[in-house]
C-alpha positions in Angstrom: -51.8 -38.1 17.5 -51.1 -34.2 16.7 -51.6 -33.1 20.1 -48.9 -35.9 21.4 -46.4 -34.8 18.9 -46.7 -31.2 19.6 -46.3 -32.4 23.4 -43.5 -34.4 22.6 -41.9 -31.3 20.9 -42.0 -29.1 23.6 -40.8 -31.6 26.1 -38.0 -31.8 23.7 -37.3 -28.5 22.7 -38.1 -26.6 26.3 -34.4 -28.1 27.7 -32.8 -25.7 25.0 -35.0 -22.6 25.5 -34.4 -22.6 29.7 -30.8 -23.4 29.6 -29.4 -21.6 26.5 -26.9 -19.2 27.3 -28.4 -17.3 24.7 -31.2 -14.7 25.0 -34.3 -16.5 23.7 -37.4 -14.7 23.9 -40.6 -14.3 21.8 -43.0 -11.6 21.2 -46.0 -10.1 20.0 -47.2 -7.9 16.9 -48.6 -5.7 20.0 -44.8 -5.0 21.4 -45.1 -7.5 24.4 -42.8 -9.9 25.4 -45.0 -13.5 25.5 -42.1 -15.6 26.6 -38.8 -15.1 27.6 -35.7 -17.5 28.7 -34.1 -17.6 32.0 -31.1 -15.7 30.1 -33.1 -12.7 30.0 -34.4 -12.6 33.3 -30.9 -12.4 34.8 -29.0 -10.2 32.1 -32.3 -7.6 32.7 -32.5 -8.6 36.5 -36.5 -8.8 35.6 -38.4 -11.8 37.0 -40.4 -12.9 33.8 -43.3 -11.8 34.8 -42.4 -8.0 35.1 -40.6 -8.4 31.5 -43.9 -9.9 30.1 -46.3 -6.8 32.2 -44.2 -4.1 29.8 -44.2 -2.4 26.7 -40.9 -3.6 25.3 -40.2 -0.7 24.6 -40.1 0.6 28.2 -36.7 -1.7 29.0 -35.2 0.0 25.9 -32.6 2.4 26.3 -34.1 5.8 25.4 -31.8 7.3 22.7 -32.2 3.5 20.7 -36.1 3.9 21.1 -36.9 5.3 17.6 -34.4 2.8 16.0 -36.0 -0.1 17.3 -39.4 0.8 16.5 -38.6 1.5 13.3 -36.7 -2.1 12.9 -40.1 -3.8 14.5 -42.4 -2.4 12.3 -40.4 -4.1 9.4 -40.8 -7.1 11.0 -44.2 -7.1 11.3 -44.3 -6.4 7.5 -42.6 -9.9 7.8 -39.1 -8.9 6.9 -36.4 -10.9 9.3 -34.2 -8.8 11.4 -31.0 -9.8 11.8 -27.3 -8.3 13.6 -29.3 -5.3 14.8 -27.9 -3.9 17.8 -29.6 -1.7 20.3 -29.3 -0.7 24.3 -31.6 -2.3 27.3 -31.5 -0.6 30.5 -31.4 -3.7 33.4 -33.3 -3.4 36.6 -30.4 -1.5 38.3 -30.3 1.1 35.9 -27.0 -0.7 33.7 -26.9 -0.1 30.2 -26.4 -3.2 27.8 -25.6 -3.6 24.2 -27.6 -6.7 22.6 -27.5 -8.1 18.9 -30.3 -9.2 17.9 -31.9 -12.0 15.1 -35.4 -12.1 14.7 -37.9 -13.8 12.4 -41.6 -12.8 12.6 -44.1 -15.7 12.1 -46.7 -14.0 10.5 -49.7 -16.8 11.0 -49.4 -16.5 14.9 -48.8 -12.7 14.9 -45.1 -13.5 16.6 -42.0 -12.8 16.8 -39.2 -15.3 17.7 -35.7 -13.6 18.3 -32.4 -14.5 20.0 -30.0 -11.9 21.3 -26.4 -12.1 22.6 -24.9 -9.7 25.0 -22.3 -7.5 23.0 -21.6 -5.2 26.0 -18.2 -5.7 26.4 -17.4 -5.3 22.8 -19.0 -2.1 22.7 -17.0 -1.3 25.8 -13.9 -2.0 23.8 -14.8 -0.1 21.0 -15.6 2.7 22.4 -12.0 2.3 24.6 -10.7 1.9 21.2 -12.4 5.2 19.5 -11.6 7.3 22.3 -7.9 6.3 22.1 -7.7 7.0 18.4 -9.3 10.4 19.5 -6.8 11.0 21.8 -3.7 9.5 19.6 -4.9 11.8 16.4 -5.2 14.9 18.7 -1.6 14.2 20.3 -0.9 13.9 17.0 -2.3 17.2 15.9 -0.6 18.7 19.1 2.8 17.4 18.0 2.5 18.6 14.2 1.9 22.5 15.7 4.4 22.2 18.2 7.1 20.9 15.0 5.6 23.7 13.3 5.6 26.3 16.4 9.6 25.0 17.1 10.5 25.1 13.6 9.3 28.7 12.9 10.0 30.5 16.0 14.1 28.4 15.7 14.2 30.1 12.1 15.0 33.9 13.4 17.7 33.0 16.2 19.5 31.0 13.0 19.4 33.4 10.7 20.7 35.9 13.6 23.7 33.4 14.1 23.9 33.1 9.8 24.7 36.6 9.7 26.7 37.1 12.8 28.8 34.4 11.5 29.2 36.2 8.0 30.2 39.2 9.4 32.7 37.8 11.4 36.2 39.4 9.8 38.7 36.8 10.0 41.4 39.0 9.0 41.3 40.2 12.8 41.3 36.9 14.8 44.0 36.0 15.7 43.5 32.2 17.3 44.2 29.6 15.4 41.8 27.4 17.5 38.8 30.1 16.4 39.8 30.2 12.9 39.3 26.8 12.6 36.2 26.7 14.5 34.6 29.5 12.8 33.7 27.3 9.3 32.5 24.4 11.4 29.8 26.9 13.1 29.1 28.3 9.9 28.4 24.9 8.1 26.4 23.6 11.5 24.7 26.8 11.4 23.7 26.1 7.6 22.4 22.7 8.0 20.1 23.4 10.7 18.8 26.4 8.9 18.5 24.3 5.7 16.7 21.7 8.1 14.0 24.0 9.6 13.3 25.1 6.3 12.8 21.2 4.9 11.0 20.6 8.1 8.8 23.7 7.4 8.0 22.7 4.0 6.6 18.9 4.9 4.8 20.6 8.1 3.1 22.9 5.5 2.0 20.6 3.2 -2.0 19.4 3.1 -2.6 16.3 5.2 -3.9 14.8 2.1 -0.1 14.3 0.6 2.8 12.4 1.5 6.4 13.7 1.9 8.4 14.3 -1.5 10.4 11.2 -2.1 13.6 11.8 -3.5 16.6 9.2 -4.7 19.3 10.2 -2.6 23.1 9.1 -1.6 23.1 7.7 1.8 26.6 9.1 1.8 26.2 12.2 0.7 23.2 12.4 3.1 24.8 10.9 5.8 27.7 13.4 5.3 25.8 16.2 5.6 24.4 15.3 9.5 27.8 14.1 10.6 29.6 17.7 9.7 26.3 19.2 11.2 27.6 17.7 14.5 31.3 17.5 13.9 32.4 19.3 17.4 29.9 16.7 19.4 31.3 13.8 17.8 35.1 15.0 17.9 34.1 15.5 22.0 34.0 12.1 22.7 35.8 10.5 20.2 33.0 8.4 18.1 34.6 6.1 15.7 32.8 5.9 12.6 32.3 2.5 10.4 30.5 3.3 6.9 29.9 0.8 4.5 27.2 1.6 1.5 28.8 -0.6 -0.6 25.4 -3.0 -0.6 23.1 -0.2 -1.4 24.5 3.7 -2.0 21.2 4.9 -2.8 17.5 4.6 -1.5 14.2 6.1 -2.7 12.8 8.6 1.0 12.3 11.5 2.3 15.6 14.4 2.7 14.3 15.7 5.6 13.2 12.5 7.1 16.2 10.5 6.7 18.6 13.3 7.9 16.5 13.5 10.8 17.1 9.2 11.0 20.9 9.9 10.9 20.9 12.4 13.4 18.4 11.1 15.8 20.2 7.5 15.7 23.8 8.9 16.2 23.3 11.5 18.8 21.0 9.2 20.7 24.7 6.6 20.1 26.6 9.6 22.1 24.3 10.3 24.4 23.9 6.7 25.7 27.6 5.8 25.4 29.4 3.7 27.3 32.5 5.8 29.3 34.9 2.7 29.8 35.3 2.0 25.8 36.0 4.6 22.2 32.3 4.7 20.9 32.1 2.8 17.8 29.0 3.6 15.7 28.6 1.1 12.5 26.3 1.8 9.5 25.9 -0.4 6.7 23.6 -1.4 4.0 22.1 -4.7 2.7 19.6 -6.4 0.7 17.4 -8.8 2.1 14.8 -10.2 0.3 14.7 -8.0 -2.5 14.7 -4.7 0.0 17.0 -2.1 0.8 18.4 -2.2 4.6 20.0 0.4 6.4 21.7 -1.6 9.4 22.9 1.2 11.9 24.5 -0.5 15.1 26.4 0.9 18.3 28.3 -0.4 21.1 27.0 1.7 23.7 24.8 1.2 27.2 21.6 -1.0 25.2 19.2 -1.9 27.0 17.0 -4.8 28.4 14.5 -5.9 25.2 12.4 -8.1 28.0 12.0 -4.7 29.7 11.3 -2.2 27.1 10.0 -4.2 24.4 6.7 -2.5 22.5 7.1 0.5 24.8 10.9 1.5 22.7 9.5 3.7 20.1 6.9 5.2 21.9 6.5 8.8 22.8 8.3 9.8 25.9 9.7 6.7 26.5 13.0 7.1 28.6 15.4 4.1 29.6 18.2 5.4 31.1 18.4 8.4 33.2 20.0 11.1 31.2 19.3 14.7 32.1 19.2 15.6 28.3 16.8 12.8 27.7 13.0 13.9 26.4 11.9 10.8 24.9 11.1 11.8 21.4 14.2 10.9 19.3 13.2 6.9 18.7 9.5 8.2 18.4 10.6 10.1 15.2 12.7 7.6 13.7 9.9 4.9 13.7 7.4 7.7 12.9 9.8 8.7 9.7 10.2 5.4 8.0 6.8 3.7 9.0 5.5 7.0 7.6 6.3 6.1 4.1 5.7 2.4 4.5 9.2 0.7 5.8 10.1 -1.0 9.0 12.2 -0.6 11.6 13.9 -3.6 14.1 15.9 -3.6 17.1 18.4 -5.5 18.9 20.0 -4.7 22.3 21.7 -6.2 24.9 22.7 -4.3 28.3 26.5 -2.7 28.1 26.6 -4.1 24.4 25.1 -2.3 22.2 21.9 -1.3 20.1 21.4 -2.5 16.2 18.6 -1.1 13.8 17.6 -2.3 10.9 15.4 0.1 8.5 14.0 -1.6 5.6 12.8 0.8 3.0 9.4 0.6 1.2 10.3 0.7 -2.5 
């Protein structure tokens, strides 16, 4: 009566060992393969009976050889094996990542483990790690050439700084340069002050954050708009300010004058010709966080086109000679820096809006 039930089991249970997807196999205390499923066979690209002729350890991948023993003599101490991963080498030389779950069955000297292919995973994992690699080098590549560009800037500046105060206004005679002389001076003194800011963050350990400050989005704002007075006065912007909302937020000097200046010269520079460039900013709350809403009504640009590629590195959408590509980089890099957000709207020959919400 045994004998037929035991039959009757493997009729039954044979179905699901020969047609599993799965890799089924069972082995020996001695390191043989004693049976294996059809899953194997073509994953390996080993008829059974070369898979069961073998050392297992001979279709192991050779670096994972050590590991794997070390794992099996566990087992056969009768401790159950599970999500270990190691590398086969197929027929045709491939390398494949497996996951194995195996319980030894101590009476019969056995071991009965199933395996799923993980290859492609791995694949992406390692895609993924060697991106990061590559992403936290550029990154280290960017923070020396910030660095390099910051200090090498400072000596023509202070050259210009002192040229500047030298200058003896009691011998010009233009009105034109009179006037123009304390605009270069205060330019001048901004982006000296803003090397120097820029300098202090890029010299900081990696281990800190930049110092956050309460400041006055006017008073801050003030300070980039005279920094590029004659540029504006070019071409005519028209500014809209309203901080009436929210006239101070909790951030970064450096970084948010670097916000302002990015936003509005990139305004200029991707202006329309046929209308006065209007550039708004405004402030709001919205659900319990401060908002900077900074909006234009310049070229834009197609969001089906450009969307997830808009504050990328190098990321150019309209053919501008002055355009590098780096501008929208640093404003997301600023405030998602310091834990805000940053949204955008555009529509072709309407206009680009931002919306900055600040981490509080």
């Amino acid at each position: 009566m045994d004998k037929e039930l035991n039959t009757a089991q493997k009729f039954k249970l044979d179905p699901f060992f020969e047609l599993s997807p799965y890799l089924l196999c069972v082995a020996g205390y001695d390191g043989y393969f004693k049976r294996v499923n059809p899953a194997v066979c073509k994953l390996l690209g080993y008829s059974q009976e070369e898979l069961l002729q073998k050392p297992i350890s001979d279709f192991i991948y050779q670096e994972d050889k050590h590991l794997t023993k070390v794992h099996r003599d566990s087992l056969i101490r009768n401790v159950p094996l599970l999500d270990f991963e190691n590398r086969y080498v197929t027929k045709g030389g491939e390398v494949v990542w497996l996951s194995w779950n195996s319980m030894p069955y101590d009476s019969e000297q056995l071991v009965y483990a199933i395996a799923k292919n993980i290859t492609h995973k791995k694949r992406i994992e390692e895609g993924r790690e060697a991106l990061l690699a590559d992403l936290a080098e550029a990154n280290k590549d960017l923070k020396q050439l910030n660095y390099t560009t910051s200090h090498d800037l400072r000596s023509p500046v202070n050259n210009l700084l002192t040229i500047v105060e030298l200058l003896d206004n009691s011998n010009i005679q233009s009105k034109v340069a009179l006037e123009l002389i304390p605009i270069l001076k205060a330019a001048t003194e901004n982006l000296n002050q803003t090397l120097n800011d820029y300098l202090n963050i890029l010299s900081q350990k990696e281990s800190q954050t930049a110092p956050i400050e309460k400041l006055d989005l006017k008073e801050v704002l003030s300070t980039v708009v005279n920094s590029i007075n004659s540029l504006a006065k070019n071409v005519n912007v028209q500014f809209e300010i309203d901080f009436s909302e929210v006239t101070h937020i909790k951030f970064n000097r450096a970084y948010l004058e670097s916000v302002f200046l990015n936003l509005i010269t990139n305004s200029i520079k991707y202006r329309r010709l046929d209308v006065v460039p209007v550039i708004s900013i405004s402030t709001t709350r919205s659900h319990n966080t401060n908002q900077l809403v900074f909006s234009d009504n310049g070229l834009g640009f197609d969001m089906n086109k450009v969307k997830g590629k808009i504050f990328g590195l190098h990321q150019r959408f309209h053919n501008h000679s002055d355009s590098k590509g780096i501008g929208l980089y640093l404003v997301h890099s600023h405030v998602t820096s310091l834990g805000g957000n940053i949204e955008v709207e555009s529509e072709v020959n309407k206009g680009t809006k931002f919306t900055i919400s600040f981490n509080e």
